[in-house]
C-alpha positions as a Markdown table, in Angstrom:
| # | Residue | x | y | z |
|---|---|---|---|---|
| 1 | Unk | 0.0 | 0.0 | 0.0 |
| 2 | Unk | 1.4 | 3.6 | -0.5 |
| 3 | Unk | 3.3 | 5.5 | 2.0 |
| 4 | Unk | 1.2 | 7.4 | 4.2 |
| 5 | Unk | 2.6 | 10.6 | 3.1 |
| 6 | Unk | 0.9 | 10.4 | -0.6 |
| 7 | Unk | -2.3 | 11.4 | 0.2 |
| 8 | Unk | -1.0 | 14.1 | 3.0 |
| 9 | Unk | 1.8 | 15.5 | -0.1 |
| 10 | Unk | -1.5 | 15.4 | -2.6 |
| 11 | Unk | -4.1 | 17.2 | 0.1 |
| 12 | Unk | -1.8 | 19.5 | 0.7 |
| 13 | Unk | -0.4 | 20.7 | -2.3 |
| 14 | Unk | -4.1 | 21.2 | -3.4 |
| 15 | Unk | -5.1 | 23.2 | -0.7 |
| 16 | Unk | -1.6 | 25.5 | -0.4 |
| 17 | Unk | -0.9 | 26.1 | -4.5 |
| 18 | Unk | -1.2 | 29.8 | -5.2 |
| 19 | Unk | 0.3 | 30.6 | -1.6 |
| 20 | Unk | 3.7 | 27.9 | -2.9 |
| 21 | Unk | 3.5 | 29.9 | -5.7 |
| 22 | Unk | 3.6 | 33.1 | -4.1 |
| 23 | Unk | 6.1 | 32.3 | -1.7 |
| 24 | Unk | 8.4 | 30.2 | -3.9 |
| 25 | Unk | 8.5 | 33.4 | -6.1 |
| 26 | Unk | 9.6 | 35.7 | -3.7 |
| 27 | Unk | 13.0 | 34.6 | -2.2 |
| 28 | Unk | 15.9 | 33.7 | -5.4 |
| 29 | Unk | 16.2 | 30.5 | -6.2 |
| 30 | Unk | 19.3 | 28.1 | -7.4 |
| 31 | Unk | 17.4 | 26.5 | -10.1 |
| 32 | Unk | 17.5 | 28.8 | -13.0 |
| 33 | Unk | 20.7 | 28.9 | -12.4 |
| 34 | Unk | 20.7 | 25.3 | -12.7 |
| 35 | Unk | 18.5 | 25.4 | -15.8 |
| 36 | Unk | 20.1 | 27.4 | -17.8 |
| 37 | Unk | 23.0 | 25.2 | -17.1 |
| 38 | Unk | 21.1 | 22.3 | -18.4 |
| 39 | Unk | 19.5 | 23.7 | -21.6 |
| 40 | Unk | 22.8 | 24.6 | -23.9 |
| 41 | Unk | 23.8 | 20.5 | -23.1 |
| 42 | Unk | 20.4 | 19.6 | -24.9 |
| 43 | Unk | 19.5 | 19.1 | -28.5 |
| 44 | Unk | 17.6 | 21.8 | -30.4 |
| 45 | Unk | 14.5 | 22.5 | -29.2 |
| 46 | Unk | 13.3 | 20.9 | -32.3 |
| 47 | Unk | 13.5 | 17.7 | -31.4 |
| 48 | Unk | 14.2 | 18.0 | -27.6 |
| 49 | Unk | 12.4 | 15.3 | -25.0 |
| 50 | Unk | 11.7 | 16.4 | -21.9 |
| 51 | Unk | 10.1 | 14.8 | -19.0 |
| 52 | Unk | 9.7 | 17.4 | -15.3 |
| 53 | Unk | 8.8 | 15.5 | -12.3 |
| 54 | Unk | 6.9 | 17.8 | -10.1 |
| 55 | Unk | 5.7 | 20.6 | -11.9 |
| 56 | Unk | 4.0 | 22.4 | -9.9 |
| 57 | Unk | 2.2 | 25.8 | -10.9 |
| 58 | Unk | 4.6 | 25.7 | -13.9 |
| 59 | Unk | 6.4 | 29.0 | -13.0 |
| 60 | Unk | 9.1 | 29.5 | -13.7 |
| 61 | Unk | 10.8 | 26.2 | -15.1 |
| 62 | Unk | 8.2 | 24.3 | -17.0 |
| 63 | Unk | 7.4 | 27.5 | -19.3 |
| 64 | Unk | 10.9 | 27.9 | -19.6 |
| 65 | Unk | 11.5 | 24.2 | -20.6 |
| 66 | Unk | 8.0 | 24.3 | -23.5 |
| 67 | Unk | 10.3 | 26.6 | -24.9 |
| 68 | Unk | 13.2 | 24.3 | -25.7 |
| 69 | Unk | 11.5 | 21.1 | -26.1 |
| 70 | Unk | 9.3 | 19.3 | -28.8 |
| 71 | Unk | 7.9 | 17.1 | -26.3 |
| 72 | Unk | 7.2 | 17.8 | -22.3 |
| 73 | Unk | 5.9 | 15.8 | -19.8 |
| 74 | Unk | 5.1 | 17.9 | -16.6 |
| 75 | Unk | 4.0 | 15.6 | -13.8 |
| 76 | Unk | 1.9 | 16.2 | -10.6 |
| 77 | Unk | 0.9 | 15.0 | -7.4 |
| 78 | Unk | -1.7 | 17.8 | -6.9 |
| 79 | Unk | -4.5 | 17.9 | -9.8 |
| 80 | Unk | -4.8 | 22.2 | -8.4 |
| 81 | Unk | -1.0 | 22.3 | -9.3 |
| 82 | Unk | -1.1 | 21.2 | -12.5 |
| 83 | Unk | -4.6 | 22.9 | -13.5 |
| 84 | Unk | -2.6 | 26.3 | -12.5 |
| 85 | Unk | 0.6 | 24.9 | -14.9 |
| 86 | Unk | -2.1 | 24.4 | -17.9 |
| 87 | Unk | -3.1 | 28.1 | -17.7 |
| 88 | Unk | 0.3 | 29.3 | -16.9 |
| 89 | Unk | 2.1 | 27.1 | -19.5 |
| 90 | Unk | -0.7 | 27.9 | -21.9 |
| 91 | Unk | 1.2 | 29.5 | -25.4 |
| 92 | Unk | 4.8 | 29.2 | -23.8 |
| 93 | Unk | 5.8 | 27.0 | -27.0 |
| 94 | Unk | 7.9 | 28.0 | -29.6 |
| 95 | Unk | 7.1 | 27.3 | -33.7 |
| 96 | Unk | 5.9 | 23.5 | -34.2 |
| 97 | Unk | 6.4 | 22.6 | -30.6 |
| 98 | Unk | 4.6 | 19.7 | -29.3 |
| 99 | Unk | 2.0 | 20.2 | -26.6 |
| 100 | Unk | 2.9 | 20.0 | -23.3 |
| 101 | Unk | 1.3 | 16.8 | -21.7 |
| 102 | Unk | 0.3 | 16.9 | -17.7 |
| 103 | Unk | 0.0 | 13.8 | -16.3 |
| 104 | Unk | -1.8 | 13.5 | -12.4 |
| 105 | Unk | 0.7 | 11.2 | -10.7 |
| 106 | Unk | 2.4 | 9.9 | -7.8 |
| 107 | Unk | 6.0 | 10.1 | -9.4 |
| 108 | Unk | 7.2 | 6.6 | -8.1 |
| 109 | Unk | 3.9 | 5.1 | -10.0 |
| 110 | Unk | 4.9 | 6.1 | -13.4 |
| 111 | Unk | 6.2 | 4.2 | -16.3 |
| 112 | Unk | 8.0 | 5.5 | -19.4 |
| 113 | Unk | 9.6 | 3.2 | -22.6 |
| 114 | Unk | 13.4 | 3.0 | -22.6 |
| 115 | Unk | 15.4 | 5.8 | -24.1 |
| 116 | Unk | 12.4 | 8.1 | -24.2 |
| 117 | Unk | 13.9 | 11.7 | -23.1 |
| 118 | Unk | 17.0 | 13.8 | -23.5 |
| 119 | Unk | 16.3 | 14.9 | -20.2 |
| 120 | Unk | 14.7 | 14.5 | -16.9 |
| 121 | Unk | 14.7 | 16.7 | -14.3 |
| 122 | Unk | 13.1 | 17.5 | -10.9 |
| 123 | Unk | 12.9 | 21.0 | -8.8 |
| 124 | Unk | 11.7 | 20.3 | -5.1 |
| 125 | Unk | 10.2 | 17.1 | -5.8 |
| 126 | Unk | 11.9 | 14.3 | -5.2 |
| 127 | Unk | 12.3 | 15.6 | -1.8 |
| 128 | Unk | 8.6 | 14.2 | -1.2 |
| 129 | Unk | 9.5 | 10.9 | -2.1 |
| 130 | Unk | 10.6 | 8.2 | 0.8 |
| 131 | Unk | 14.0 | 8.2 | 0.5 |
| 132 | Unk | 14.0 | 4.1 | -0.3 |
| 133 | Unk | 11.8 | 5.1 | -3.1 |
| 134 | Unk | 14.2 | 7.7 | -4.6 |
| 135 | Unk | 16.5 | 5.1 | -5.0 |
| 136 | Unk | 14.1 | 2.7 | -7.1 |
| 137 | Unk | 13.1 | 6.2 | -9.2 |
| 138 | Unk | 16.8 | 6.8 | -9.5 |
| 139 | Unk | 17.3 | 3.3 | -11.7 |
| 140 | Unk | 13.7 | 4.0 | -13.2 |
| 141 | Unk | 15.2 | 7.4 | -14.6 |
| 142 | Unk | 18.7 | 6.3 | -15.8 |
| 143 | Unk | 16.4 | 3.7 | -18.0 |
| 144 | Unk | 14.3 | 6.4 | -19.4 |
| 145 | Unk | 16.8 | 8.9 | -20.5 |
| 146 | Unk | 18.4 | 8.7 | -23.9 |
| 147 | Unk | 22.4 | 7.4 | -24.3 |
| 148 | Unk | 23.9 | 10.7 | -23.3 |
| 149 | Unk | 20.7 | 12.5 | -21.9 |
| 150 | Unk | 20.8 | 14.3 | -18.8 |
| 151 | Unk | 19.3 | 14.9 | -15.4 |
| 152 | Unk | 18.8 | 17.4 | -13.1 |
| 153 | Unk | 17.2 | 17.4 | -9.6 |
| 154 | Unk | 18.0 | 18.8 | -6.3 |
| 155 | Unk | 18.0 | 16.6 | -2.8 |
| 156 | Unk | 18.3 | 17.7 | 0.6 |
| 157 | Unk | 21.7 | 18.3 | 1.9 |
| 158 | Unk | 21.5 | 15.7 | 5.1 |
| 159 | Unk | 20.1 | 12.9 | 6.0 |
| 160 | Unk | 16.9 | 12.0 | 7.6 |
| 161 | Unk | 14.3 | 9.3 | 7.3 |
| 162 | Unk | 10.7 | 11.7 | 8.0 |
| 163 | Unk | 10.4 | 14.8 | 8.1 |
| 164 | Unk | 6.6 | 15.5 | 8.9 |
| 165 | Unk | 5.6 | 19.1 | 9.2 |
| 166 | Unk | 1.5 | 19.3 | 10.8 |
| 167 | Unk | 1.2 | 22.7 | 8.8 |
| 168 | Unk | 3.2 | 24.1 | 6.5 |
| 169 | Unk | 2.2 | 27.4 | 4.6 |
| 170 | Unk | -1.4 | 27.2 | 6.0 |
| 171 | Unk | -3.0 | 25.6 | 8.9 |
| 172 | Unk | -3.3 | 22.1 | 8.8 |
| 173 | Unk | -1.8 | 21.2 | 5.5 |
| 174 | Unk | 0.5 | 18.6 | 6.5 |
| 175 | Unk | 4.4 | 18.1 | 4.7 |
| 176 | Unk | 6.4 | 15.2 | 4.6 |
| 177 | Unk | 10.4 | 14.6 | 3.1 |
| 178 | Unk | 13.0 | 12.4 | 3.0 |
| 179 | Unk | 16.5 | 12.0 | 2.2 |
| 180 | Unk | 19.8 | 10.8 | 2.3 |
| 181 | Unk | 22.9 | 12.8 | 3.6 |
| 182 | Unk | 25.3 | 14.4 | 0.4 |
| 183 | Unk | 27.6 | 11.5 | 0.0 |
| 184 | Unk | 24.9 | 8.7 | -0.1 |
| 185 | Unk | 22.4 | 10.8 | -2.5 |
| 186 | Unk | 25.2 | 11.4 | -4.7 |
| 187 | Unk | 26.1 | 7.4 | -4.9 |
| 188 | Unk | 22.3 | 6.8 | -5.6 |
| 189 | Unk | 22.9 | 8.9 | -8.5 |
| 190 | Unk | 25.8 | 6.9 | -9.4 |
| 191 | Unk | 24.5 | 3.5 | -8.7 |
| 192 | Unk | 21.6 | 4.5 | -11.3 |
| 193 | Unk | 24.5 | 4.4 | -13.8 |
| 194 | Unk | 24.9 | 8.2 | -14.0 |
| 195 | Unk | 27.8 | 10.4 | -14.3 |
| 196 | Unk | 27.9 | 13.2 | -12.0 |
| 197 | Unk | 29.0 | 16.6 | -13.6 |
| 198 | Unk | 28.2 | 18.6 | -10.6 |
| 199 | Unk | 27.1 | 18.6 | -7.4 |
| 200 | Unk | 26.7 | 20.9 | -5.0 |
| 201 | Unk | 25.2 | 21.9 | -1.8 |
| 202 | Unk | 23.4 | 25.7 | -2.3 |
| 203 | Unk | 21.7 | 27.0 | 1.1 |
| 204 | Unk | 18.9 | 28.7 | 0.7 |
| 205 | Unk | 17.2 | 31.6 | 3.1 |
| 206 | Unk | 13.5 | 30.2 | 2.5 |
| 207 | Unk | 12.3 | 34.0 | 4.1 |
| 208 | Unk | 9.6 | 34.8 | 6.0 |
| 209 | Unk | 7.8 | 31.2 | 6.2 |
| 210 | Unk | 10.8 | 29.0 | 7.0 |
| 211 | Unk | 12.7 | 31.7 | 8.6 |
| 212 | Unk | 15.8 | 29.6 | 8.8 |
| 213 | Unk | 18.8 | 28.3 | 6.0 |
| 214 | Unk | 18.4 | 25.2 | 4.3 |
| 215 | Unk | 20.4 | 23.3 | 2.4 |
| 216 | Unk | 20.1 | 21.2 | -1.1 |
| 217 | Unk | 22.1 | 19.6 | -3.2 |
| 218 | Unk | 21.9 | 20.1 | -6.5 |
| 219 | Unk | 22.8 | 17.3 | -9.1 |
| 220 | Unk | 23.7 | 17.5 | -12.8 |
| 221 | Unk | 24.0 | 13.8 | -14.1 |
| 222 | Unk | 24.5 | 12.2 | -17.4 |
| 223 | Unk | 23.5 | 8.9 | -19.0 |
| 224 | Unk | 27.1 | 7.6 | -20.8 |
| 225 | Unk | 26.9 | 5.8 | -24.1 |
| 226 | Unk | 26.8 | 8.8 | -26.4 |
């Protein structure tokens, strides 16, 4: 049966959207930085396969990725996140791009053919995934990305099992993450059969809500055999 944090992470996220949004958007961020590190390493947009893992609103990063793609998947937990993405994503595209597919799912459910994307990447999601699960999503990932395709997510800096928050960013909407410490997040990246490029720990002042420092670590991987 699922982890008891699905349906908390899913209730949640429905409930808090516009107020993420809001507050995700108004303290900078690591990961354009960490985008637009990713996007000169992909093929033209033209023919670029692109699959985000929790999408969210869609601001900034899956607009900015319909742009350089032919083909996006943006997946979701939360069916209010990813009906915000559809209107904020709505006419991003550049000439002859394919629509953008949103797909409502629990990322550790999901099933893509071998080879299917040049990239995967995702931005303060895999953090809601048991970290036993990240593992398993790590080889599922490595399988789905192209010879020489490339991913791109950020972890939590240390280690530790469950985190559950009883509210967080309005009363009563429940949290949960998990992780591994640095060293053994970066060999799940490895073990998956990635190639680190870079890896590094960014802190963060999360303002107001948080009110305290934390710390991810970013990961730029590649999928050998090109």
């Amino acid at each position: 049966s699922p982890h008891p944090s699905k349906k908390i992470v899913e209730q949640s996220y429905d409930k808090i959207a516009p107020a993420y949004l809001e507050w995700t958007s108004s303290f900078p961020s690591p990961r354009l930085t960490y985008l637009h590190k990713l996007l000169p390493l992909l093929p033209p947009p033209a023919s670029a396969s692109i699959l985000e893992l929790g999408c969210g609103a869609g601001v900034p990063c899956t607009q900015i990725l319909a742009r350089h793609a032919s083909s996006l998947i943006a997946v979701d937990i939360s069916a209010t996140q990813l009906e915000l993405a559809r209107g904020n994503v709505k006419g991003e595209g550049g000439e002859g791009r394919a629509e953008v597919e949103f797909v409502k799912s629990d990322m550790h459910a999901l099933s893509f053919p071998d080879e299917a994307f040049d990239a995967v990447v995702g931005f303060y999601s895999i953090i809601h995934l048991p970290r036993e699960e990240q593992v398993a999503l790590m080889k599922r990932i490595e399988s789905w990305l192209k010879p020489g395709g490339y991913f791109l997510a950020n972890f939590s800096a240390s280690a530790c099992e469950e985190a559950w928050q009883e509210s967080w960013l309005a009363e009563g909407s429940g949290m949960f993450w998990s992780s591994w410490d640095e060293g053994k997040t970066m060999e799940m990246v490895k073990e998956a059969g990635l190639e680190v490029l870079e890896g590094s720990v960014v802190w963060e002042d999360e303002g107001l809500v948080g009110g305290r420092n934390v710390g991810f670590l970013w990961v730029l991987g590649r999928k050998g055999g090109e």
